[in-house]
N, C-alpha and C positions, 0 to 999 in steps of 0.2 A: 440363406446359405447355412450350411450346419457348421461350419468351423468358422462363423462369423461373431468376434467377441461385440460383448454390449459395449455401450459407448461408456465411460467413466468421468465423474465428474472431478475436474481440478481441484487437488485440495486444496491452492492455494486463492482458489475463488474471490470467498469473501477480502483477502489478501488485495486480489488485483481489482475488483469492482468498488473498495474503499479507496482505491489509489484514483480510480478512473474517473469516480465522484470529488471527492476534495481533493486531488492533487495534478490536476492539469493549468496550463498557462490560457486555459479562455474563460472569458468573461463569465458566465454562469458556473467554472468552478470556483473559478472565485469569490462567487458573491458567497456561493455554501461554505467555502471555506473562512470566509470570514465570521459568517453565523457561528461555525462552530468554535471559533477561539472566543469572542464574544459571550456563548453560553458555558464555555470550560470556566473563563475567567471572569463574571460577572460585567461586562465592559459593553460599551455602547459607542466602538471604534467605527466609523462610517467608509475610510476611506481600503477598498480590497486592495489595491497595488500597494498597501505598505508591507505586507505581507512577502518579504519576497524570499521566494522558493529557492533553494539550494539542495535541493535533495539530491541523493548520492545514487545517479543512474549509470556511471562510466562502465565499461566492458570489461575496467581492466579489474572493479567490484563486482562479478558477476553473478557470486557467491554471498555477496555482502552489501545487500542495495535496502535502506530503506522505504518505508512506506511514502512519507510524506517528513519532509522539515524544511522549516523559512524561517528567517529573520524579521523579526518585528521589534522595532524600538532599541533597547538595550536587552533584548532578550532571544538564544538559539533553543526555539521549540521543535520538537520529534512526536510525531506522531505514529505508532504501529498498530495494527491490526494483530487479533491474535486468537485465532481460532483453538487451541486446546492450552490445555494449565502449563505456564511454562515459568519455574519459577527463578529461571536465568535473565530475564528480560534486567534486571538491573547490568547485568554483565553485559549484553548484549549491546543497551544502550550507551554504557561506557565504552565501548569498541566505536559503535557508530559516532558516536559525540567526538571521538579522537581523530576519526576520519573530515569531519565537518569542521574541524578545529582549525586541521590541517590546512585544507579549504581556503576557511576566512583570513588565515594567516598570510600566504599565497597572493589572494584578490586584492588585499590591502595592505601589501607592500611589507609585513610587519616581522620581526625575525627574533625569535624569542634569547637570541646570541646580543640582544641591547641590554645596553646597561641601565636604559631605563627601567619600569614595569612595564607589560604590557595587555591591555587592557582589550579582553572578551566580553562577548554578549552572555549573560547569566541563562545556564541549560535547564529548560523547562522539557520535562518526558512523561506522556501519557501513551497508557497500553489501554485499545479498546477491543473488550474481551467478551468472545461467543462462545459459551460454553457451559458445561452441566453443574460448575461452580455458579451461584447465583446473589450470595452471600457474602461478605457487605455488599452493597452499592461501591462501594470504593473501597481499594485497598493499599497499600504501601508497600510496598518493597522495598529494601536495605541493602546494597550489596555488602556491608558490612555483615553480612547473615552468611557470607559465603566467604568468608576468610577461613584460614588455617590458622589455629593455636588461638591465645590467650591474648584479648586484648590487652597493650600498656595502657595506663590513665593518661599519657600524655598524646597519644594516639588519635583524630579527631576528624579522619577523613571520611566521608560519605558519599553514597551516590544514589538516589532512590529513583523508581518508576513509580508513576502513579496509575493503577488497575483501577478502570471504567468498566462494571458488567453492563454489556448491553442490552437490553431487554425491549419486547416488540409491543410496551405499553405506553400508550401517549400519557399517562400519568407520572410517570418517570420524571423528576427535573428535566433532565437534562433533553430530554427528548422534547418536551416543553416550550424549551428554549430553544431548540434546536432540530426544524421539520427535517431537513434534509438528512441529518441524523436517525432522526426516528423512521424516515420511508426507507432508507436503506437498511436500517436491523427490519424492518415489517418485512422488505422483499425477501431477508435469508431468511426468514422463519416461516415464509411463504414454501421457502425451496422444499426446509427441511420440515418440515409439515405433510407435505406433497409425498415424499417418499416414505416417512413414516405411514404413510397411508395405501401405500403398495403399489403407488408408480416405479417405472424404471425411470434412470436418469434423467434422459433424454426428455421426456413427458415430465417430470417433476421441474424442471427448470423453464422448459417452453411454455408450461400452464401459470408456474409463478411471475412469467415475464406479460404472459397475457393479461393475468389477474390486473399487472401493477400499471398497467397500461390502462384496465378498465377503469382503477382509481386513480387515474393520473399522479400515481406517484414521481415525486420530483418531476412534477411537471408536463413535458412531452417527452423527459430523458428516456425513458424505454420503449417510446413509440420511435424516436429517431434514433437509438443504438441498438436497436431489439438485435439484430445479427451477431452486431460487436458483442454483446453482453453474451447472448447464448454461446458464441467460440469462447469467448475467456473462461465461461463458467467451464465447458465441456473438454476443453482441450489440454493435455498434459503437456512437457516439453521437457527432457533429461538434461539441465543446464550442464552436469557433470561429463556426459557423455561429448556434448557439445567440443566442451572446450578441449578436452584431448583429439575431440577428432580434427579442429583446429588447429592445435598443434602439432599435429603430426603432417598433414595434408598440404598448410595454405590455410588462413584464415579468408580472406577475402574470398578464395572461390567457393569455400564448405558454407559462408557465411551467406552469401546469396543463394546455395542451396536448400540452403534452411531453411529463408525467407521466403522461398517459394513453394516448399511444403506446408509451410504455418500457413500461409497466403490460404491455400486451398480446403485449410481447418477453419479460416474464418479469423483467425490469431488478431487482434487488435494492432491496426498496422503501428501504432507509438510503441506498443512491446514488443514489437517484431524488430524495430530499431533498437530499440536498449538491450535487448535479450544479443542480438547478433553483433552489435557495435557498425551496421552501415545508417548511413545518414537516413534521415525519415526521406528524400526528396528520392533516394534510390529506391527503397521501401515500395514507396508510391511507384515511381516508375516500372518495375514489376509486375506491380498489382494489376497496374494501364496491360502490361503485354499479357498477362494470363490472365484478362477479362479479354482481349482482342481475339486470343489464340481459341479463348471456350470459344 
């Protein structure tokens, strides 16, 4: 068709496919997910369910969801993805951390109006970053770098992100220590490899999903989400759009309308829940009647 646009790859891709790998409740993300705290922080932790997931999926953050964060030990880690130079992620993380704060405070009864002290899990924040910056391996960020005026000396507060560049060489520490890691930066460099090469989208994503197949990267994972993976890579979704049309219409019925559009993109049905805010069992039930109806 001559007024038929090409199909466009998600920018938030790498974004959603680093969430879909380490940050699901089944057993195999878990184990990855374990690997990788393990290879962040030198540690040889065996058991994945201490890890426990809090990450910030609600509808009513729809604008403001991160990647991945759990609770381990005495400690609240965040995980982001971050596909170009963003040198707000201290800022960023301090927002998210305030939200997760909120959270734990809520869960465990605790109310910062005591007159005792009240005692948090110490915040741990890593940014793992794809992008034309390559240099250091690790970086630091300050948000104390994004204040206004003159520091006082008596002044002493901070909040840093620690920048992971990712790169698609098994020689890399951290990649080392961490396969699951290394196959998924190898798959995006698979992508964008592909298209520098003078595939369209569509074909750059579907060959790097084959490739990763051929080498059983992570596993059997893109032989049994090959679809799931190609819609999230492929498919966009205007969250902004969304949520006015929401409001203005009816959530509930705009909300299953949407889920039945994304349904048909191929939309990854657990993002099709968080993106819209209906339960995944409705989700599903959908998905059941427009597989019945094709």
């Amino acid at each position: 068709m001559e007024n038929e646009v090409a199909p466009t790859i998600n920018r938030e891709y790498k974004d959603r496919l680093f969430k879909f790998i380490f940050g699901k409740d089944t057993e195999q993300s878990k184990r990855w997910r374990l690997q990788l705290y393990n290879a962040l922080n030198g540690t040889n932790i065996t058991d994945a369910d201490a890890l426990v997931i809090n990450t910030i999926e609600n509808v009513l953050f729809i604008s403001m969801h991160n990647d991945i964060s759990f609770i381990f030990d005495t400690e609240m880690n965040l995980y982001e993805e971050q596909s170009s130079w963003n040198p707000n992620m201290p800022l960023r993380g301090f927002i998210y951390f305030s939200i997760l704060y909120q959270k734990y405070l809520v869960k465990n009864k605790m109310t910062i109006l005591s007159t005792q002290k009240v005692m948090i899990p110490r915040p741990r924040f890593f940014v793992f970053y794809h992008g034309k910056e390559t240099e250091p391996e690790t970086i630091k960020l300050k948000l104390s770098d994004s204040f206004l005026g003159e520091p006082r000396d008596e002044e002493q507060f901070e909040w840093t992100a620690t920048v992971l560049n990712l790169r698609p060489d098994e020689n890399v520490p951290l990649n080392k220590n961490c396969t699951p890691l290394y196959h998924y930066t190898k798959f995006i460099s698979m992508i964008t490899a592909n298209i520098a090469a003078g595939m369209d989208n569509q074909k750059a994503v579907e060959t790097a999903v084959d490739e990763a197949i051929k080498q059983e990267l992570l596993g059997d994972f893109f032989k049994v989400n090959k679809a799931e993976v190609i819609g999230m890579c492929m498919t966009e979704f205007d969250e902004e759009l969304a949520i006015n049309t929401w409001r203005q219409d009816g959530r509930t019925e705009k909300a299953i309308e949407t889920a039945v559009n994304m349904l048909k993109k191929n939309y990854p049905t657990s993002d099709i829940s968080e993106i819209t805010g209906l339960p995944l069992e409705k989700v599903l039930e959908l998905q059941k009647e427009s597989t019945v109806q094709a």
